[in-house]
N, C-alpha and C positions, 0 to 999 in steps of 0.2 A: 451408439457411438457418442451422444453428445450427452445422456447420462453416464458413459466412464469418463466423459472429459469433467467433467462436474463434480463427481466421485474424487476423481483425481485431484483436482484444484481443492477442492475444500478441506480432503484430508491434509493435502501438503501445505496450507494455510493456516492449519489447525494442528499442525505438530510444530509448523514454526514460530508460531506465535505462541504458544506452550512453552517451549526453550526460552523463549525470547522474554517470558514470564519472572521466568526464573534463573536469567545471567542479568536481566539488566537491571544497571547503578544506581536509576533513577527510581522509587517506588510508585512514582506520579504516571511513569514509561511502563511499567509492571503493569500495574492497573489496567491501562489503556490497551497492552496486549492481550492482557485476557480477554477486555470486551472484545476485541475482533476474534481470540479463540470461540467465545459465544456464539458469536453470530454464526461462524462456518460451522459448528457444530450443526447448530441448528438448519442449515443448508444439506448437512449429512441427513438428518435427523427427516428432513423434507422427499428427499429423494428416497429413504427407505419406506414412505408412505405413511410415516406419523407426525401427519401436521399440524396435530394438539400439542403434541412434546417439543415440537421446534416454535411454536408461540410460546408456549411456557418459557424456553431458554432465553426469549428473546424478554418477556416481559418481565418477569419474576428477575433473571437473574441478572439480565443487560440492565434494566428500567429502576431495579431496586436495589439488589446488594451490588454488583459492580459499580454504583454508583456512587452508594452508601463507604464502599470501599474508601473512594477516588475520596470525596468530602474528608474522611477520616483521616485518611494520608495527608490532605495537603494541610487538616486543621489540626495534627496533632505535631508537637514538635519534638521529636524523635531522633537520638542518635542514632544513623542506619552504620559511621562507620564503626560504631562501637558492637551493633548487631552483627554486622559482617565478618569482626575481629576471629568468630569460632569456627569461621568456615573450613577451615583447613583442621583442625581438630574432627568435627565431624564428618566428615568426606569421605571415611571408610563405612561410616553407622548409614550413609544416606546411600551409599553405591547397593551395599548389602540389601537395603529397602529396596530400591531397583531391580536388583536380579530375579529378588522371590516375586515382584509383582512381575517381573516378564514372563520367567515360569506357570506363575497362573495362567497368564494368559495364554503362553504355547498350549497349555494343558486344555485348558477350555477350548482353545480352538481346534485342536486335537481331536475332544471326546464330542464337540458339535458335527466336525467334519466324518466322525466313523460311525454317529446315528444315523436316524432316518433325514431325510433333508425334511423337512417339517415347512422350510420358508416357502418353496414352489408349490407347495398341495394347495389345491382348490378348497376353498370353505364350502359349506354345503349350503349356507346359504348369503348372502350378500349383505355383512354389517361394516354400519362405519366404524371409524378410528377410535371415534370417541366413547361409543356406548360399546365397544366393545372394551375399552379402557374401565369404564366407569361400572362394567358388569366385573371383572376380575378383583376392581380396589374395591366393592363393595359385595362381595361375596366369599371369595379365596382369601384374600387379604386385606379383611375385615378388621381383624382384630390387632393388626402391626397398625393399620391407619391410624386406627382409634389410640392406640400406643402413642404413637408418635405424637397426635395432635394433644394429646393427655403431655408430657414431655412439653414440647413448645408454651404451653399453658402453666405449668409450673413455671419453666426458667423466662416467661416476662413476668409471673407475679413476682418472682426473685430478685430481677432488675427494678420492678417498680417498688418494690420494700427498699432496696439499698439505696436506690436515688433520694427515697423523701424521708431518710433520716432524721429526727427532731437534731439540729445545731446548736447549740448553747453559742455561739458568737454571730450569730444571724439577728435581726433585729426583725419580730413581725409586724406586720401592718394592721392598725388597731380602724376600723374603716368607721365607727360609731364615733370615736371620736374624732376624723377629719371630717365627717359628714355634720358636726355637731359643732363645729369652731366656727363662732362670727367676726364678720370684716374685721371690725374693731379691736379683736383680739389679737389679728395677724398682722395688722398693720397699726403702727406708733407715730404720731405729726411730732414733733421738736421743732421748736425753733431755737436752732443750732448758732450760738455766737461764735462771729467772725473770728478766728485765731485759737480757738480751741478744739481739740481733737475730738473723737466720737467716743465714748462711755458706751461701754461693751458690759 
């Protein structure tokens, strides 16, 4: 009883705060709903018995890109009403997105619900979450791993090439010669007469 009240709460936490994602004006508000959609994920994600995947959601995605998110919104200066101007233009192309992805889902839930129930079989022998995790991403799905971490590794070398573009109006820092400059060079004594201006 008190795993479907829990089941219950966090799904219905985690679709309203999804919507709530994506109606609200403010993107700073956007943000911050999705962390709490995170977190109750992760609450779902607990109670189906993968406690690995609900730290991941909490650390990786609350800890680092939701957050990464949040900095970027509030540090970039951004017309959101000029972004918002096409929303009613696209509203037909996003509903159509919607249906096919509910479709999946009836579909999927369909062809889970008329196999074998797979979830309540007894294993044959007693492993955890993790090494049972870490025996499938390194055997079955060995070679999408290695894919994708191949992928992430090109597009930061990507980002670090376009970042440090040589400038032509940037001015570098020449460090032989400021290490190399005496007092006397950088400071000038004058004795300045009274009524006359400073010679620049």
């Amino acid at each position: 009883m008190i795993a479907a009240l829990a089941f219950y709460l966090f799904a219905t936490v985690t679709i309203t705060s999804a919507v709530l994602v994506i109606f609200a004006r403010n993107p700073v508000h956007s943000v911050l709903w999705l962390i709490l959609a995170f977190f109750n994920a992760a609450g779902l994600m607990l109670l189906v018995g993968a406690e690995f995947i609900a730290m991941l959601l909490v650390i990786v995605y609350v800890g680092a890109v939701a957050v990464l998110f949040l900095f970027v919104v509030m540090m970039l200066d951004i017309d959101f009403t000029q972004l918002r101007s096409g929303f009613n233009r696209n509203l037909p192309f996003g509903l159509l997105i919607a249906i096919v992805l509910l479709a999946e889902i009836v579909i999927a839930t369909s062809a889970y619900n008329a196999g074998p129930a797979l979830a309540g079989a007894p294993l044959a022998q007693p492993v955890q979450n993790i090494e049972a995790l870490g025996t499938e991403l390194y055997s079955r799905y060995l070679l999408p791993f290695e894919l994708a971490g191949f992928i992430l590794l090109v597009a930061m070398i990507g980002a670090i090439v376009l970042t440090h573009r040589s400038r032509g109006d940037a001015r570098g820092q020449n460090a032989n010669r400021q290490i190399g400059r005496r007092p006397q060079d950088a400071v000038r004594n004058i004795n300045q007469p009274v009524g006359e201006g400073i010679e620049l």
